[in-house]
TORNU-447940 format. One line per field, with one value per residue: x, y, z of N, C-alpha, C, O in turn; residue in three letters. Coordinates in steps of 0.02 Angstrom, whole numbers. Example, Ala and Ser with C-alpha at 12.3 -4.5 7.8 and 13.67 -1.06 7.14 Angstrom:
npx: 660	642
npy: -284	-112
npz: 390	354
capx: 615	684
capy: -225	-53
capz: 390	357
cpx: 660	645
cpy: -165	2
cpz: 390	394
opx: 712	670
opy: -166	57
opz: 423	402
rofi: ALA	SER
***
This chain:
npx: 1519	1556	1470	1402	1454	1359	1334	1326	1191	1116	1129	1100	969	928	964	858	758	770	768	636	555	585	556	411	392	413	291	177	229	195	57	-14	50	-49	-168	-154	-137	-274	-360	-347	-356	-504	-554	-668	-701	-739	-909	-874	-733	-747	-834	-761	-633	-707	-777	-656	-569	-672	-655	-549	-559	-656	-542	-464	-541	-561	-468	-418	-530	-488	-367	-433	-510	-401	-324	-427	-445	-313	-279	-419	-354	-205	-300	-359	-247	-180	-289	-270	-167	-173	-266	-185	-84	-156	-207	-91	-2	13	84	234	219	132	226	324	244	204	318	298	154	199	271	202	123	182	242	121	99	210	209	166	23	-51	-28	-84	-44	3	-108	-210	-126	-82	-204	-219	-146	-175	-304	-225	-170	-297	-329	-222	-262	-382	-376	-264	-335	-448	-387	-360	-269	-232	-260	-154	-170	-137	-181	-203	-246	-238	-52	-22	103	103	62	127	262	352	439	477	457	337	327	139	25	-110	-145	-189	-62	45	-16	-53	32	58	74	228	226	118	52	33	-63	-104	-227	-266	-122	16	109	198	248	156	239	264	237	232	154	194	173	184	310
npy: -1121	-1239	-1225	-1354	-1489	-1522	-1679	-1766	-1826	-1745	-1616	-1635	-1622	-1521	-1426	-1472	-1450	-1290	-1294	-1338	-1236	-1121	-1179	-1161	-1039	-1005	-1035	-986	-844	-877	-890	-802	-690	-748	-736	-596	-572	-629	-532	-417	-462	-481	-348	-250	-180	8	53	166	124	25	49	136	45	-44	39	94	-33	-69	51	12	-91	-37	39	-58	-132	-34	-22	-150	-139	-31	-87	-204	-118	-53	-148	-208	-110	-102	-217	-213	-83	-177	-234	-158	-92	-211	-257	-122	-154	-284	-230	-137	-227	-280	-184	-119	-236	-278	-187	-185	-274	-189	-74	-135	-186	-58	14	-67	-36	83	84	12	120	218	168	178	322	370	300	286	345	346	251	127	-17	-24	3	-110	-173	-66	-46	-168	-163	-54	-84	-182	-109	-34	-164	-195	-60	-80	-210	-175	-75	-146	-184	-64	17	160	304	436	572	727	826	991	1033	1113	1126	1003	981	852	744	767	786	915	944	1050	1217	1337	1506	1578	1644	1575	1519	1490	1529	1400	1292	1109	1108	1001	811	725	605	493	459	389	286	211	120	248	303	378	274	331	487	601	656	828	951	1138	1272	1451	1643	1726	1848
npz: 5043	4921	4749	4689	4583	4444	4349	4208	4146	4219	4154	4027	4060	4077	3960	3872	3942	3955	3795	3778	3831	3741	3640	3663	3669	3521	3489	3544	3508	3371	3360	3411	3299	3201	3243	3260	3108	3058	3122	3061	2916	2937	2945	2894	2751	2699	2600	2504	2494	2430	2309	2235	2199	2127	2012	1954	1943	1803	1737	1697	1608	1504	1457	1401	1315	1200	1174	1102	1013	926	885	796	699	669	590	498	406	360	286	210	110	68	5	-117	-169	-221	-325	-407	-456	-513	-637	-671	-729	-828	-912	-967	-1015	-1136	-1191	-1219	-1338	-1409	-1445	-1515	-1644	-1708	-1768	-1896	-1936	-1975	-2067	-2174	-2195	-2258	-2380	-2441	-2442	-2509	-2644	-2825	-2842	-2968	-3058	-3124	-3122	-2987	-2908	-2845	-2780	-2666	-2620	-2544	-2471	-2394	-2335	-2250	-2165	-2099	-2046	-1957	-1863	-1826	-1739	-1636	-1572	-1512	-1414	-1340	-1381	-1468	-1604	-1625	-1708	-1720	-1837	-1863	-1749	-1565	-1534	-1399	-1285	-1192	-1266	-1398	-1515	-1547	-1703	-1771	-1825	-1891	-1962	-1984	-2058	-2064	-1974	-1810	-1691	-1624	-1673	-1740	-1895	-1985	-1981	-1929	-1893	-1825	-1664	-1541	-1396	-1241	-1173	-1139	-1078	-1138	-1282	-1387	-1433	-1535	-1695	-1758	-1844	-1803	-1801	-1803	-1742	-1901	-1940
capx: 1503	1582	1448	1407	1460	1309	1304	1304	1122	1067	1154	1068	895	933	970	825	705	764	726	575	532	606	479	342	393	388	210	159	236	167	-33	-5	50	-102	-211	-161	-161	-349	-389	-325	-403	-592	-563	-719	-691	-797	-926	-872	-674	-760	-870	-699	-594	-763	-768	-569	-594	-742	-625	-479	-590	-675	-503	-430	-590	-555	-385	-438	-567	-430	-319	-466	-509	-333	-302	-469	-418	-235	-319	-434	-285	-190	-337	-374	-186	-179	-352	-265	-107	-205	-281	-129	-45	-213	-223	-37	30	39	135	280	205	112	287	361	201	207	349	269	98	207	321	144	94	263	216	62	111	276	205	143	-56	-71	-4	-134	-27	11	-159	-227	-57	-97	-245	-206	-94	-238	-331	-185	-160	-345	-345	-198	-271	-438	-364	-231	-385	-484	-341	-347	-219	-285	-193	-170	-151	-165	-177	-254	-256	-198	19	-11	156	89	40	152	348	362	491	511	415	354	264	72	-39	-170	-185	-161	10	50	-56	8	0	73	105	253	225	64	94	-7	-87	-118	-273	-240	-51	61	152	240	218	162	292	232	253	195	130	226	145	222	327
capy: -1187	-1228	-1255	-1455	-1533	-1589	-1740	-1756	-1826	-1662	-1556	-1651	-1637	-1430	-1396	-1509	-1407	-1240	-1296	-1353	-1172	-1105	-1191	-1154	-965	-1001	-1075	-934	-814	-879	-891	-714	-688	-785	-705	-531	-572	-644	-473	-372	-478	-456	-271	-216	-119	57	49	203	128	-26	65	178	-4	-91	96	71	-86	-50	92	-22	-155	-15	66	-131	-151	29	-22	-190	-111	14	-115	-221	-97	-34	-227	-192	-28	-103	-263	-144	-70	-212	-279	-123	-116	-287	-232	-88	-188	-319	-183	-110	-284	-299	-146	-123	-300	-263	-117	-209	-284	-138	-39	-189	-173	24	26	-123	17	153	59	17	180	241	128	198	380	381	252	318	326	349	187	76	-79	-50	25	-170	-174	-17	-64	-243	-126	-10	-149	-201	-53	-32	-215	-170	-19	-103	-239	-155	-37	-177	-173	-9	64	228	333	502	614	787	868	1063	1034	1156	1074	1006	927	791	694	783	820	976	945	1111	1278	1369	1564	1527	1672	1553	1481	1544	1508	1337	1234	1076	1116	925	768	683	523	483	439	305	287	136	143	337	306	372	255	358	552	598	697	869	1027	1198	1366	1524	1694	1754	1924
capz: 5019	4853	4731	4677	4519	4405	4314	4144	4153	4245	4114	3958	4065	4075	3911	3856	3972	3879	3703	3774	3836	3670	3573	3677	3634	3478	3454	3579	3447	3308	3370	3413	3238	3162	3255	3216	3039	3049	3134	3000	2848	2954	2946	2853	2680	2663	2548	2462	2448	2363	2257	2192	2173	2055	1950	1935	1870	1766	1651	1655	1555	1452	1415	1361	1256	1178	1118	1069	954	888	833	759	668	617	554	452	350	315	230	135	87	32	-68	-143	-209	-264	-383	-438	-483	-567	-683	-718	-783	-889	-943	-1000	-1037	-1219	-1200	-1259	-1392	-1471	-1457	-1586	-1676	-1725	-1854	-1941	-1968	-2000	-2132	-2221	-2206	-2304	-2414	-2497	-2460	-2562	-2693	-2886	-2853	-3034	-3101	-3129	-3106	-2929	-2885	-2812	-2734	-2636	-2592	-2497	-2405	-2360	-2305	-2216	-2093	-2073	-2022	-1897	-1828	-1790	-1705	-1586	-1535	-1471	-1342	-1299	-1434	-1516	-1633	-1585	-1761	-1720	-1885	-1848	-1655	-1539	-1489	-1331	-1252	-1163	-1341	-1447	-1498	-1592	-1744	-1842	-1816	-1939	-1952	-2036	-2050	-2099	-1916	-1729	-1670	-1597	-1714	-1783	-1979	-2029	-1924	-1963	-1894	-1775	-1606	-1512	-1336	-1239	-1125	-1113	-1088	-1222	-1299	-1430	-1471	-1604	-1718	-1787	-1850	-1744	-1815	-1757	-1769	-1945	-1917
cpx: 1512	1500	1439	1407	1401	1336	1309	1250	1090	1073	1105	979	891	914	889	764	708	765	665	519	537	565	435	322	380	333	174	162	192	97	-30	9	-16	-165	-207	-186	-253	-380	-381	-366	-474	-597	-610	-692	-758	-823	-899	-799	-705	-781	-786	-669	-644	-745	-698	-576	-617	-693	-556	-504	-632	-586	-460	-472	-589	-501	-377	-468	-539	-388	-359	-496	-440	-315	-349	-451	-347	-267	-363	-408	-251	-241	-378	-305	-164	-240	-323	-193	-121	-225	-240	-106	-97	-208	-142	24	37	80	192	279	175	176	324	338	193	233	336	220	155	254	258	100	137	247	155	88	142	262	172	69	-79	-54	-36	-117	-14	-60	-189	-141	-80	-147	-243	-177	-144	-253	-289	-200	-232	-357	-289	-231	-352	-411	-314	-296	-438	-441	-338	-289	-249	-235	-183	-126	-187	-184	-251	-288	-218	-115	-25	56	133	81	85	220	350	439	521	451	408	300	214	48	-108	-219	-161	-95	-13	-3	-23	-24	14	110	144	275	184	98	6	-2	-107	-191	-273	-171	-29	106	208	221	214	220	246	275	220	211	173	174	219	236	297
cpy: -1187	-1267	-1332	-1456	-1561	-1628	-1718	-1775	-1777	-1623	-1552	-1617	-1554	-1396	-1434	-1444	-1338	-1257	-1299	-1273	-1145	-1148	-1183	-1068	-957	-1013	-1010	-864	-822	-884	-842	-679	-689	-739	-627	-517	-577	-585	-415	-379	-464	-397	-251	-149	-58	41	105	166	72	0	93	125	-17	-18	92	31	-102	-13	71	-58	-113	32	-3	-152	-86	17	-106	-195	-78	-39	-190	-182	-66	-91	-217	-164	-73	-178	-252	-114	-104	-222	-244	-113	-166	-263	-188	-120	-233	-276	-168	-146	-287	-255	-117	-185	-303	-211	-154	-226	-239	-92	-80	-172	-117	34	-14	-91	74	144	60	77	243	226	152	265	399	343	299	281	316	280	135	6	-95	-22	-27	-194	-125	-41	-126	-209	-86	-59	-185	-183	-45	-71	-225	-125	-45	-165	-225	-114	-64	-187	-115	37	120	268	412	557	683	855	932	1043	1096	1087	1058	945	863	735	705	803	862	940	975	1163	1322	1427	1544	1602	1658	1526	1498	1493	1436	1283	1220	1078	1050	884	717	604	542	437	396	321	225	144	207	361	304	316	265	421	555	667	753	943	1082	1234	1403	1584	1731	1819	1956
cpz: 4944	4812	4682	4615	4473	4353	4239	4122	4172	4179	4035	4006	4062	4022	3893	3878	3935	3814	3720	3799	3753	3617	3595	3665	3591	3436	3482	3511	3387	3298	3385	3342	3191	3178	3250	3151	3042	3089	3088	2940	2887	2950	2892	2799	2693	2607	2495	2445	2419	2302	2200	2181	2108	2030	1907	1876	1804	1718	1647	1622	1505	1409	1351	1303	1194	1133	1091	999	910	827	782	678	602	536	496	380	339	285	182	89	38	-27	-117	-205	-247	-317	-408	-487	-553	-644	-713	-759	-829	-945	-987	-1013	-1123	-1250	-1240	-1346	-1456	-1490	-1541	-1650	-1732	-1758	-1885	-1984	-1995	-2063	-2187	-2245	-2246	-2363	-2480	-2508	-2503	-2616	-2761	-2856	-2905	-3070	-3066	-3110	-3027	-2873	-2838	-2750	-2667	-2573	-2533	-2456	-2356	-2316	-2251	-2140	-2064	-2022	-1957	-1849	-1802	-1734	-1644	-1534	-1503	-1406	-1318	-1313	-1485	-1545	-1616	-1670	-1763	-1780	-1874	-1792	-1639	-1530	-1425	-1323	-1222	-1214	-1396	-1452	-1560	-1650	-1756	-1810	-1865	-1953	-2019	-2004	-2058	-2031	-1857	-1706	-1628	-1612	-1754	-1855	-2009	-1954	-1967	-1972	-1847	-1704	-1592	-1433	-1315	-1178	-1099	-1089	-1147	-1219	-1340	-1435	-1519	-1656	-1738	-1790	-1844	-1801	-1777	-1778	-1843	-1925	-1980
opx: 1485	1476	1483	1363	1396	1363	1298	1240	1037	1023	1084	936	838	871	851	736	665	762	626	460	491	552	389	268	338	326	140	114	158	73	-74	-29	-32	-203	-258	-230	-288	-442	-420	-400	-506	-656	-584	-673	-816	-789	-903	-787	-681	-756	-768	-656	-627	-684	-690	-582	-590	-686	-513	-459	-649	-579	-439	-451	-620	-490	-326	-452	-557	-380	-325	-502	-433	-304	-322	-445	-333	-277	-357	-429	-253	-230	-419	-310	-133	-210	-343	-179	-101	-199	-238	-99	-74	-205	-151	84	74	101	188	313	184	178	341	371	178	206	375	221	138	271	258	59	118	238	152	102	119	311	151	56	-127	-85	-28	-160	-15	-59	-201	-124	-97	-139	-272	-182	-148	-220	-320	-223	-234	-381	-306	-232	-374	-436	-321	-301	-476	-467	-306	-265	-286	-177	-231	-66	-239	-197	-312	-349	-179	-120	-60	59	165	97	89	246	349	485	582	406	458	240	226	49	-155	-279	-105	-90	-69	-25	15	-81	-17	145	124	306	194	147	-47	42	-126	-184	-280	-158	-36	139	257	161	250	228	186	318	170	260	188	136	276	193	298
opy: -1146	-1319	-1351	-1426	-1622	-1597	-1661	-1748	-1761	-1600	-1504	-1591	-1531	-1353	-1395	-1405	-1322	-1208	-1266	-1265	-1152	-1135	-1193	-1042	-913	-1007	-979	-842	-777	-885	-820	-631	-643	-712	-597	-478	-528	-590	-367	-335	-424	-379	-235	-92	-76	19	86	169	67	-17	71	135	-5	-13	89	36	-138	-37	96	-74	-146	49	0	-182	-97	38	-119	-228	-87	-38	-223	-207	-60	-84	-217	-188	-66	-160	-272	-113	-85	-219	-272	-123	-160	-247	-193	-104	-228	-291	-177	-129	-301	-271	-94	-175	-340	-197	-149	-206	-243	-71	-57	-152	-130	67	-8	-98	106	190	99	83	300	272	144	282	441	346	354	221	278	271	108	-31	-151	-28	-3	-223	-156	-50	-118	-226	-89	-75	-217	-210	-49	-53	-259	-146	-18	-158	-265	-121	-29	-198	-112	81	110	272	435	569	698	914	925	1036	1126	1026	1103	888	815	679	663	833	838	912	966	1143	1349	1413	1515	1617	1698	1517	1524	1432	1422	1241	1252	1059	1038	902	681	567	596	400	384	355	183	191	219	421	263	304	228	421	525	723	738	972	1085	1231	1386	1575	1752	1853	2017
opz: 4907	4834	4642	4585	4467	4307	4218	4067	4145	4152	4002	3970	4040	4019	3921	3840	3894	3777	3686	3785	3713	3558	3555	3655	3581	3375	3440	3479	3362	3241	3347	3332	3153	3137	3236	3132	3029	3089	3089	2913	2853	2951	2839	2811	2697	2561	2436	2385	2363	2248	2145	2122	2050	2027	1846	1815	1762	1662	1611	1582	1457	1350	1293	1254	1143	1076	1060	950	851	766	742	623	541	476	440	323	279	227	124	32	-21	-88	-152	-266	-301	-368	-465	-545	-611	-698	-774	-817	-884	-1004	-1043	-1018	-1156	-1306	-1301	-1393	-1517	-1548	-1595	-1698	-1790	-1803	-1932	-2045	-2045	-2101	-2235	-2291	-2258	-2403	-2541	-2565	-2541	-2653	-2744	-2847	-2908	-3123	-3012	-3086	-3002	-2811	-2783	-2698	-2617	-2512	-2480	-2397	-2295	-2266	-2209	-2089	-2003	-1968	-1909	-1791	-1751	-1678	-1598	-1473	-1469	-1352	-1265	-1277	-1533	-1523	-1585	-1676	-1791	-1768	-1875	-1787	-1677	-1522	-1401	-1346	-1244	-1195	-1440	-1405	-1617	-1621	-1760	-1774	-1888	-1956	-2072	-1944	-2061	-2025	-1855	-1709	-1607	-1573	-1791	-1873	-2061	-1907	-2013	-2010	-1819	-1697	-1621	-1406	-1355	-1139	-1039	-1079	-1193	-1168	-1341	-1446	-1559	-1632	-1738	-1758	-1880	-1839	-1720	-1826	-1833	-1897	-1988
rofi: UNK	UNK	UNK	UNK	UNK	UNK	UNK	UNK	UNK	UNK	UNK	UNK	UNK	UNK	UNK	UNK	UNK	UNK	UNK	UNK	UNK	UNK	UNK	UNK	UNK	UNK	UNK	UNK	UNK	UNK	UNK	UNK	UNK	UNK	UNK	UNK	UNK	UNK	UNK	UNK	UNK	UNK	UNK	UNK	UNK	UNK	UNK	UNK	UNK	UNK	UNK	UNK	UNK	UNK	UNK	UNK	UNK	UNK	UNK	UNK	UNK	UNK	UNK	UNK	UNK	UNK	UNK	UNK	UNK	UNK	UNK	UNK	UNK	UNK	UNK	UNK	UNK	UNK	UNK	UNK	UNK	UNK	UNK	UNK	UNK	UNK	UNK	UNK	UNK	UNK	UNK	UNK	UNK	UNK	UNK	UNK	UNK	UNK	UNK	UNK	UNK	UNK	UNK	UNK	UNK	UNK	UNK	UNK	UNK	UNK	UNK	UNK	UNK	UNK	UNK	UNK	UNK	UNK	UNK	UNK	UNK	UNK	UNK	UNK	UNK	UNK	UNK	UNK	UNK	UNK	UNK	UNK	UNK	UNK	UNK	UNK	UNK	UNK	UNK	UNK	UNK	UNK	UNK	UNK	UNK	UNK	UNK	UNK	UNK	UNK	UNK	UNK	UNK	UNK	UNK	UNK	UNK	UNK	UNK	UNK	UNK	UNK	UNK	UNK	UNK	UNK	UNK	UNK	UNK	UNK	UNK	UNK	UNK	UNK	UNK	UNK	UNK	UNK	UNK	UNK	UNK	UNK	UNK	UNK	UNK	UNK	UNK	UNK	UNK	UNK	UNK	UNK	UNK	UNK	UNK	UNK	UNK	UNK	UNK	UNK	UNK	UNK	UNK	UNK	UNK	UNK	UNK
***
């Protein structure tokens, strides 16, 4: 018996019927799904693995507060820093801002100080001359030294280099080697910075 021809109404009602299985699989499926999951999440934690997660926790928020504090502090000390530098800066411009100017200054005293040395003391006519000059340099050398300009004239010091530039050398049995016997020009300091050496002439031991 040959089998019968369906319909193209049967054929739609066929296919129709399998989707309609085919989604009932898939709802089937997927509440099977759901409900696995929701058996899984009820699965009761040990108290001991909770306790070890909170401790976890606990020294990841003391190690973040650890290196929080670090770099609070770091930030601290380098602003200390700065504003310790900036104060020492300041000082410095205070304390040598005339450097220039007392440099200018220096052969102006040492011309006046030429001045009297090389002049006739004996002649009465330029004796008040002299003097105004005196008066002069005095009245220089007090006023640079309220700045922090001091003269540095080693006459019968030990040399020391740091203050002083040897000229000439010359043997003295009168005084222990490397003492300056004459200064030939005074040197100058500015708040304890040289500003000029002073010139001089060193002792030798006489042979």
């Amino acid at each position: 018996m040959s089998e019968q021809t369906k319909s193209p109404e049967q054929e739609q009602d066929v296919e129709l019927n399998e989707e309609l299985d085919q989604m009932q699989a898939d709802v089937e499926a997927a509440v099977e799904a759901a409900d696995a999951h929701e058996a899984q999440g009820t699965e009761e934690v040990s108290p001991e693995a909770e306790i070890a997660m909170l401790y976890a926790e606990l020294e990841a928020a003391k190690q973040t507060i650890n290196d929080q504090k670090d770099g609070v502090v770091r930030a601290a000390a380098d602003v200390e820093n700065i504003r310790r530098r900036a104060a020492q800066d300041v000082e410095k411009a205070h304390k040598f801002a005339l450097e220039k100017f007392a440099n200018e200054l220096l052969p102006v005293i040492d011309n006046l100080e030429r001045a009297i040395e090389f002049s006739d003391k004996e002649n009465e006519t330029l004796k008040p001359l002299l003097e105004g000059i005196d008066m002069t340099v005095k009245s220089f050398n007090d006023a640079v030294a309220k700045f922090g300009v001091e003269i540095v004239n080693p006459q019968g010091e030990q040399f020391n280099p740091e203050f002083h530039q040897a000229m000439s050398i010359q043997p003295s049995n009168d005084v222990s080697p490397n003492t300056v016997l004459a200064v030939m020009q005074k040197g100058y300091t500015l708040n304890g910075r040289l500003l000029r050496p002073a010139m001089v002439m060193v002792s030798k031991a006489a042979e």
